[in-house]
C-alpha positions in Angstrom: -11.1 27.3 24.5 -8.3 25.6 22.5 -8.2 24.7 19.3 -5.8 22.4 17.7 -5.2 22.4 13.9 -5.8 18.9 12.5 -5.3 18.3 9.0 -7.7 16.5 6.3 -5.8 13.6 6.3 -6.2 13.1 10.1 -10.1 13.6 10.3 -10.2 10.9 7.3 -8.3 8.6 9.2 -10.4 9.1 12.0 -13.4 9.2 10.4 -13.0 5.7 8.8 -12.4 4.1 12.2 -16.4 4.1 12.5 -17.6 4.2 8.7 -16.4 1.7 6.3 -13.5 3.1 3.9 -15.1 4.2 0.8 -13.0 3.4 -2.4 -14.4 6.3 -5.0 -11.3 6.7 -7.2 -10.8 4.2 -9.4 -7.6 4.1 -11.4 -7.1 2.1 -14.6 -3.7 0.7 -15.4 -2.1 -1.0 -18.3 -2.7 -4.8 -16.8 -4.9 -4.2 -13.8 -7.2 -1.6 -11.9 -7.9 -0.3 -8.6 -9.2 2.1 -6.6 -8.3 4.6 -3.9 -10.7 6.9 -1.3 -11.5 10.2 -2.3 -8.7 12.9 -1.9 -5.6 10.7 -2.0 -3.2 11.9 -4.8 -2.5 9.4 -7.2 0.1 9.2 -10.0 0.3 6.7 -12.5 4.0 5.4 -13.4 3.0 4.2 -17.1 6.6 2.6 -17.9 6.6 -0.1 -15.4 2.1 0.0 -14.7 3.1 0.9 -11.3 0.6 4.0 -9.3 2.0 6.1 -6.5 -0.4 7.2 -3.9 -0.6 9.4 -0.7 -3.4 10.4 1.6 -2.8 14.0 0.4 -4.2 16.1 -2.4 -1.8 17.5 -3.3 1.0 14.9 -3.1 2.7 16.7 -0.4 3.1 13.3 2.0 6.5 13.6 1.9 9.1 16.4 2.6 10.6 16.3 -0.7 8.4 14.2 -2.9 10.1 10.6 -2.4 11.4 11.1 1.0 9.8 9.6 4.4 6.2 10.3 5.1 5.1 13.7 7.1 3.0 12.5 10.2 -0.2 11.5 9.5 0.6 10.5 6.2 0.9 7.0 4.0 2.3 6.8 0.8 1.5 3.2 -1.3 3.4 2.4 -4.3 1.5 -0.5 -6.4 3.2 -2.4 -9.1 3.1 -6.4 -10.9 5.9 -7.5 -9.4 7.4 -8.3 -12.9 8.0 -4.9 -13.4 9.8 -4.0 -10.2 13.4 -2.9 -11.7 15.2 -5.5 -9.2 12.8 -8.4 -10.6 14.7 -12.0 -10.1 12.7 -14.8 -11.4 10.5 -16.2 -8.8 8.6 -18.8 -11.4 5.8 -16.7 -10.1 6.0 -18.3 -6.3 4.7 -15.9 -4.0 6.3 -17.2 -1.1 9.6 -17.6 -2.9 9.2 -14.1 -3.7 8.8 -12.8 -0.4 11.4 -15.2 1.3 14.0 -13.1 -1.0 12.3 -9.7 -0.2 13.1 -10.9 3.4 16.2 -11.4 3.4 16.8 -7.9 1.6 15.0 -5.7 4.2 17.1 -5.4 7.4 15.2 -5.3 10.9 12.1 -6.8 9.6 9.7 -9.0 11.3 9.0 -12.1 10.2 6.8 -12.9 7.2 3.0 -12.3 8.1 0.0 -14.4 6.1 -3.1 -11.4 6.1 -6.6 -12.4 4.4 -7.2 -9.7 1.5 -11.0 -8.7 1.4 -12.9 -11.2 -0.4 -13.7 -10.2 -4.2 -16.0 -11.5 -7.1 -13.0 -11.5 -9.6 -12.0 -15.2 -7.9 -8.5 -13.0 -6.7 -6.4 -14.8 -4.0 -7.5 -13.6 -0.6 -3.5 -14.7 0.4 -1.4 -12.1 1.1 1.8 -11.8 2.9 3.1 -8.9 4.6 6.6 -8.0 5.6 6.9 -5.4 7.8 10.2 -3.3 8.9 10.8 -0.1 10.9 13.3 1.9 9.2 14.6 5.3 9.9 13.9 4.5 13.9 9.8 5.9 13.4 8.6 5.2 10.1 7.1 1.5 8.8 7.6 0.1 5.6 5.5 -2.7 4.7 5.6 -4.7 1.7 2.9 -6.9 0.7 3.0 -9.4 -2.0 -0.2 -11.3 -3.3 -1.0 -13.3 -6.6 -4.1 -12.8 -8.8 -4.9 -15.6 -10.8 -1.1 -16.0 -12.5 0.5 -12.2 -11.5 2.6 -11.6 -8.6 1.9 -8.0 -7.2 3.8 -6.0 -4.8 3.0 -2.8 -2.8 4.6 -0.8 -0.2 3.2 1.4 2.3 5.2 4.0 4.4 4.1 5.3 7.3 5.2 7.2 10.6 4.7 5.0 13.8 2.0 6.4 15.6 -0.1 3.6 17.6 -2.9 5.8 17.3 -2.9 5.3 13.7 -0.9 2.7 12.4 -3.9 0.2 12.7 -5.8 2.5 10.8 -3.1 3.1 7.8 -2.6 -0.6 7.7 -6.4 -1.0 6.8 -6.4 1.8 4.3 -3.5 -0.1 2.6 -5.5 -3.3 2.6 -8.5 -2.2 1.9 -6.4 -0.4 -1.6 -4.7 -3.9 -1.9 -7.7 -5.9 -2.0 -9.3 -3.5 -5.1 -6.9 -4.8 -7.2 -8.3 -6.4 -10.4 -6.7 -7.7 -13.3 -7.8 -6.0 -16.7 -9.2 -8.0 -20.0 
């Protein structure tokens, strides 16, 4: 018999391909909440109400905490686009916003329009996606979507597997689409 060692994060992954992603973990923020499946890491970024999350306990997605994601993982960074450091003033346009992103992200694909999961908070359901490979096997997408009168921003990082990358792209929207604004 052979056995192959297969971490956590892979039988999740795996596992949610039948069963509907459970969202256990929510996280409060300064201007907004949302919520993440059991057994990600998750570290809030109070200066600038972003959250950092990974698919790992521990945090250990990446080989030195900021690099490119180990295989099988997905690290989401989640943030009011206001606060992004490189901020220009997009009168709150989402699709002025991500026309610049565009053009700032070499080898991506074009701009993709993906329906978010429908909420009861009246959030947009619009969201657009731009997608790029970078480092030759790892994906980088940034979404951008507006609730009620806030642009928001996320990017997910993830190693190009087509056995998974369907899978770590719903993750990522299903995260995305938790996303309410607070009172």
């Amino acid at each position: 018999m052979v056995w192959t060692q297969i971490s956590f994060g892979t039988v999740f992954l795996l596992l949610t391909q039948a069963v509907p992603l459970q969202l256990v973990q929510r996280v409060a923020m300064h201007t907004y909440s949302l919520s993440f499946p059991a057994g990600w890491y998750v570290q809030r970024e109070p200066q600038n109400d972003s959250v950092y999350a990974c698919n790992e306990k521990d945090g250990n997605c990446t080989p030195a905490r900021g690099g490119l994601p180990k295989a099988g993982r997905i690290t989401l960074t989640v943030m009011p686009d206001q606060n992004h450091p490189d901020h220009p003033n997009y009168d709150n346009d989402l699709d002025r916003f991500m026309r610049f992103e565009l053009k700032s992200h070499r080898h991506a694909q074009p701009i993709t329009e993906l329906a978010l999961h429908p909420s009861d908070s009246g959030g947009s359901s619009r969201c657009l996606l731009i997608r790029s490979l970078i480092g030759g096997d790892v994906w980088a997408d940034l979404y951008g979507w507006k609730l009620e009168n806030k642009l928001f921003r996320a990017v997910a990082t993830y190693n190009d597997d087509p056995k998974q990358n369907e899978i770590l792209r719903s993750v990522a929207i299903d995260i995305i689409s938790s996303v309410r604004l607070r009172e």
